[in-house]
C-alpha positions as CSV (number, residue, x, y, z in Angstrom):
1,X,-108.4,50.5,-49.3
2,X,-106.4,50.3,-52.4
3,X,-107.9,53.5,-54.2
4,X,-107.6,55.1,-51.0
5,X,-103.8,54.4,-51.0
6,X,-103.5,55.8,-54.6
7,X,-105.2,58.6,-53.8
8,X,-103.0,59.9,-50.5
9,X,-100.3,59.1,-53.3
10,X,-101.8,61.2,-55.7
11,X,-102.8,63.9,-53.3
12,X,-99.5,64.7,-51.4
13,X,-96.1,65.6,-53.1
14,X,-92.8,65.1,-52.0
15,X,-90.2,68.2,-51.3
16,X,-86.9,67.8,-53.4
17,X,-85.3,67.6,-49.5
18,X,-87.9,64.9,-48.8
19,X,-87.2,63.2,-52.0
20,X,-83.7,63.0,-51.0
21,X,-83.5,61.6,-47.6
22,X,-86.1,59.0,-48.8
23,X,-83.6,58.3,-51.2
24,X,-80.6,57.5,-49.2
25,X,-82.8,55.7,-46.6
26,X,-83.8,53.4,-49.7
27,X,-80.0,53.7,-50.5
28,X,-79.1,52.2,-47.4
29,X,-81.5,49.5,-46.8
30,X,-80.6,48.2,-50.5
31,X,-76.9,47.9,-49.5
32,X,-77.8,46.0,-46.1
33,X,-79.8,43.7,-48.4
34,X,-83.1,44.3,-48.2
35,X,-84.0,43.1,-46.1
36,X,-81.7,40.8,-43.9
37,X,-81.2,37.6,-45.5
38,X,-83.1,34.7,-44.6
39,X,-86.4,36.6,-44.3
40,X,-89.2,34.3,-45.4
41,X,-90.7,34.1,-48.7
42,X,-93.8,35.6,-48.1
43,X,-92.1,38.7,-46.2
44,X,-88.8,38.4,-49.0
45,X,-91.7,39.6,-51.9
46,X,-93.2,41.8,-49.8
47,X,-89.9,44.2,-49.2
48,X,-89.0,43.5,-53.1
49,X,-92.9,44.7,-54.0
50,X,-92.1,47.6,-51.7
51,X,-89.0,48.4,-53.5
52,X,-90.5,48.2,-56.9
53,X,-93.0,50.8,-55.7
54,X,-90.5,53.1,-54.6
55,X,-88.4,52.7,-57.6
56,X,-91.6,53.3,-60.1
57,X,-92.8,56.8,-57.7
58,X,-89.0,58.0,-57.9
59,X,-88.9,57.3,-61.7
60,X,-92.4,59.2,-62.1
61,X,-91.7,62.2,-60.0
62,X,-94.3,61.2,-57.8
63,X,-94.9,60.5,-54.0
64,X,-93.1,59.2,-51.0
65,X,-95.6,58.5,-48.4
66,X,-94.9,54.6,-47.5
67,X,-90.8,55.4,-46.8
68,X,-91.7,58.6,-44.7
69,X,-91.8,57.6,-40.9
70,X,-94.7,59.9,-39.4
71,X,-94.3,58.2,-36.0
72,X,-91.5,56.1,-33.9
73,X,-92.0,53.3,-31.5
74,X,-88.7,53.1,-29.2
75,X,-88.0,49.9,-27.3
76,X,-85.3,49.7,-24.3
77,X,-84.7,47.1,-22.2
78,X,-80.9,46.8,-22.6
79,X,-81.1,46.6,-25.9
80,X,-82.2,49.5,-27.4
81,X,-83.5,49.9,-30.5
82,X,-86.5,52.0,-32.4
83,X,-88.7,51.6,-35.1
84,X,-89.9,54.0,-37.7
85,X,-93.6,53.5,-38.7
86,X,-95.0,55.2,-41.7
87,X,-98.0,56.7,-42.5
88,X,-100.0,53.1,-43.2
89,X,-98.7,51.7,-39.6
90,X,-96.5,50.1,-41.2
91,X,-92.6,49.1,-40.2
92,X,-90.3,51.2,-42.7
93,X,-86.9,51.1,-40.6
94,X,-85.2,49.3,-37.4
95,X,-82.1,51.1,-36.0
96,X,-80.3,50.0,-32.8
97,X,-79.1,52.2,-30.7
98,X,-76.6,50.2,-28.5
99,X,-74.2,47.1,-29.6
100,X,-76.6,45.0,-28.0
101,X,-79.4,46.7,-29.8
102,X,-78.0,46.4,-33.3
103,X,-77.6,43.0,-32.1
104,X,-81.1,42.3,-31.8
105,X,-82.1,44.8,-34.9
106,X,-80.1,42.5,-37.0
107,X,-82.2,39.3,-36.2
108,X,-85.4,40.7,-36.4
109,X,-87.7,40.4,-39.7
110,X,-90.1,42.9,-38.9
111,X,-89.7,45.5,-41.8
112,X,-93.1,46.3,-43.5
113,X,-95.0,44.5,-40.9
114,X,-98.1,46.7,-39.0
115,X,-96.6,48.3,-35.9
116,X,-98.5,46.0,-33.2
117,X,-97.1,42.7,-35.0
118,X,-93.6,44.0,-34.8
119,X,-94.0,44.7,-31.3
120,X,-95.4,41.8,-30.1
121,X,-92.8,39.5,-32.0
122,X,-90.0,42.0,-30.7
123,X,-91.8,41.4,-27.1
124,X,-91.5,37.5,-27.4
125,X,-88.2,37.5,-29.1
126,X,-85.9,34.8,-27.4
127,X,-83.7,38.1,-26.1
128,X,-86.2,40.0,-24.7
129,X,-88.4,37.0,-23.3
130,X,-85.3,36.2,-21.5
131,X,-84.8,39.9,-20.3
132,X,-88.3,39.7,-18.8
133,X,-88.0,36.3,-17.2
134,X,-85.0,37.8,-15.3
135,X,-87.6,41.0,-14.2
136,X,-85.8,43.7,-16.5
137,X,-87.8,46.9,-17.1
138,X,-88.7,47.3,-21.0
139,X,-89.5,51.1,-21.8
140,X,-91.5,51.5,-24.9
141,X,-92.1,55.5,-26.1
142,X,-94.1,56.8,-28.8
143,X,-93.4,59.8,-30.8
144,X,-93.8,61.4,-34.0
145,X,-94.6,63.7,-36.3
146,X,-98.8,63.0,-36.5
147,X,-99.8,63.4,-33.1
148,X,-103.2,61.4,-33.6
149,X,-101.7,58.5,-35.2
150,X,-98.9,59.0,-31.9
151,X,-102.1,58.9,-29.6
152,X,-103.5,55.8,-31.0
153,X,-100.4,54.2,-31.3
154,X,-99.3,54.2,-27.8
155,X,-103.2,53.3,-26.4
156,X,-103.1,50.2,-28.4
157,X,-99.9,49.4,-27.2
158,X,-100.5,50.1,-23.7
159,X,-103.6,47.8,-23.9
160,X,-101.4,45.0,-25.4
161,X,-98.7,45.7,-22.6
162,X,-101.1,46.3,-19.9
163,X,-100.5,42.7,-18.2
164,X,-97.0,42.8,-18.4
165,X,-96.6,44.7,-14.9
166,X,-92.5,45.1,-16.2
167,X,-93.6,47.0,-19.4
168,X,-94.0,50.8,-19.2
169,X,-95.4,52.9,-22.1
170,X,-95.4,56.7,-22.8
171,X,-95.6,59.0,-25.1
172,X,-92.6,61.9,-25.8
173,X,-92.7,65.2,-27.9
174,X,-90.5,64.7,-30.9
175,X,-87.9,67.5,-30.2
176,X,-87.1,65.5,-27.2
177,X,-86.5,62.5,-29.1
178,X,-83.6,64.8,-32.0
179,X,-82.2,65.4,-28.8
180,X,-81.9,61.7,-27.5
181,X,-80.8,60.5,-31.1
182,X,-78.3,63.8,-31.3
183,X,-76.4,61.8,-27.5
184,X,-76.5,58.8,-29.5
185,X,-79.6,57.0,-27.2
186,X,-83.2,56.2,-27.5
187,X,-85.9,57.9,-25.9
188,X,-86.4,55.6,-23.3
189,X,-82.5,55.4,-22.5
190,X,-82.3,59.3,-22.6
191,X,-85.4,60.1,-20.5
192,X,-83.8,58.1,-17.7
193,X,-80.4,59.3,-18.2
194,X,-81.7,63.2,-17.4
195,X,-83.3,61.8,-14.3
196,X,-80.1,60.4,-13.1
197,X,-78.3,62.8,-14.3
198,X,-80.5,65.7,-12.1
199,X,-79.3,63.4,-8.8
200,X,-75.7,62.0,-10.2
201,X,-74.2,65.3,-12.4
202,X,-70.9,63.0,-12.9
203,X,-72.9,60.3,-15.1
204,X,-71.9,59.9,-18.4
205,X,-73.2,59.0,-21.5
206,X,-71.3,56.2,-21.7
207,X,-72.2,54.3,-18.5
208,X,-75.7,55.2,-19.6
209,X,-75.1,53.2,-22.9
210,X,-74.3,50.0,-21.1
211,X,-76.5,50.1,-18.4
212,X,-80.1,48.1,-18.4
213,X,-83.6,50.1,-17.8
214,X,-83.8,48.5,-14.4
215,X,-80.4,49.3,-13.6
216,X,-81.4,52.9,-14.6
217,X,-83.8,52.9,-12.3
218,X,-82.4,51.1,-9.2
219,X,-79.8,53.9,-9.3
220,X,-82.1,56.8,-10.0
221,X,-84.5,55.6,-7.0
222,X,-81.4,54.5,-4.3
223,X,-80.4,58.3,-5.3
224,X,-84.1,59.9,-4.6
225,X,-84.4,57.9,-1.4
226,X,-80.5,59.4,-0.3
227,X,-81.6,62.7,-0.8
228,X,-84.8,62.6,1.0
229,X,-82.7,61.1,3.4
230,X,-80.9,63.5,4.2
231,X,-83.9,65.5,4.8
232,X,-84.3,67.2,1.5
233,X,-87.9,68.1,0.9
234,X,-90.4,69.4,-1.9
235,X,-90.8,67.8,-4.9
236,X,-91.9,64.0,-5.3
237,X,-89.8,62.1,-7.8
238,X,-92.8,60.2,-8.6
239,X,-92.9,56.6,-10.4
240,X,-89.5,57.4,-12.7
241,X,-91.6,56.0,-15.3
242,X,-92.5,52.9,-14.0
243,X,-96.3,52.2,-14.9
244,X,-98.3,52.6,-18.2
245,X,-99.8,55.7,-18.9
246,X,-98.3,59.3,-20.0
247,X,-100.1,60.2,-22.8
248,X,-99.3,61.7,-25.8
């Protein structure tokens, strides 16, 4: 495993634009402290290892795989917040995408962890365990820029989630995603804010924002069921993402 690391290293070479953006991503997570304080010792040596190695391939002119996120893994619930995965599967970044989101980003200590553990502690956190208990709707999309690492991400967590009958899993195109992050929401959040938007035109971001997945959609289903109502008929509005499933 280990010469097969150096090698992907050796093989593949940074841009001077990649180079840069890994460089104020590293810039940034140094000035939060990296990671959060607190972290445990084990996990504390492992992000200062990680730094080391990022600090010896910037000094050498060499490569950036580990800090480049190939793939995403975005969680809403109410909080809302995504992770970047890398190349490795590995956890690289956490960024919440609400108040109650950075909220939750801030207690986690998943950086550098493989993407199934991260899930599953972000799953039983206190916050969302409690979300779940209440029967909230958690939202988890997969996207990225390697679309077989995508595909096998999101099958191995919809075969982890596939009990949970209040967890929903699917994949998105990344363009989609630039244009959630670009409204300031996660996938999840902005998938369901086009579908209520398509029924409630006066919706706003905002409300969106605030709003919890199964509040989401409550509203987008009391809308459908209004319209077909009022005898409106054609196209099925299907499950609104409720289920696993949706590929890749």
């Amino acid at each position: 495993m280990r010469n097969e690391i150096r090698q992907a290293f050796d093989e593949v070479h940074a841009s001077r634009e990649l180079k840069d953006r890994t460089r104020e991503r590293l810039a940034r997570r140094m000035r939060r402290g990296w990671p959060a304080a607190g972290l445990r010792p084990v996990r504390r040596g492992l992000a200062a290892a990680a730094a080391c190695l990022v600090l010896l391939l910037a000094g050498a002119g060499g490569s950036w795989l580990y800090f480049t996120p190939t793939a995403a893994i975005s969680i809403d619930v109410n909080p809302s917040l995504e992770l970047e995965i890398n190349r490795f599967d590995r956890v690289i970044g956490v960024e919440g995408y609400n108040e109650d989101g950075r909220a939750l980003a801030d207690q986690l200590d998943v950086n550098h962890l493989n993407y199934e553990q991260a899930v599953e502690e972000i799953l039983n956190s206190a916050v969302i365990a409690a979300l779940l208990a209440r029967d909230e709707v958690v939202t988890i999309t997969v996207t990225g820029t390697d679309d077989r690492q995508c595909g096998r991400i999101l099958s191995e967590v919809e075969m982890e989630t596939a009990q949970s009958p209040n967890i929903h899993c699917h994949g998105a195109r990344q363009e989609e995603v630039e244009s959630a992050h670009d409204c300031g929401l996660s996938y999840g959040k902005y998938r369901a804010y086009l579908e209520l938007q398509a029924l409630d035109p006066d919706v706003t971001l905002e409300e969106v924002q605030e709003m919890t997945m199964r509040e989401l959609w409550e509203r987008i289903q009391a809308l459908s069921v209004g319209t077909q109502s009022q005898g409106q008929s054609g196209g099925h509005h299907g499950e609104h993402g409720y289920g696993h499933g949706g590929g890749h």
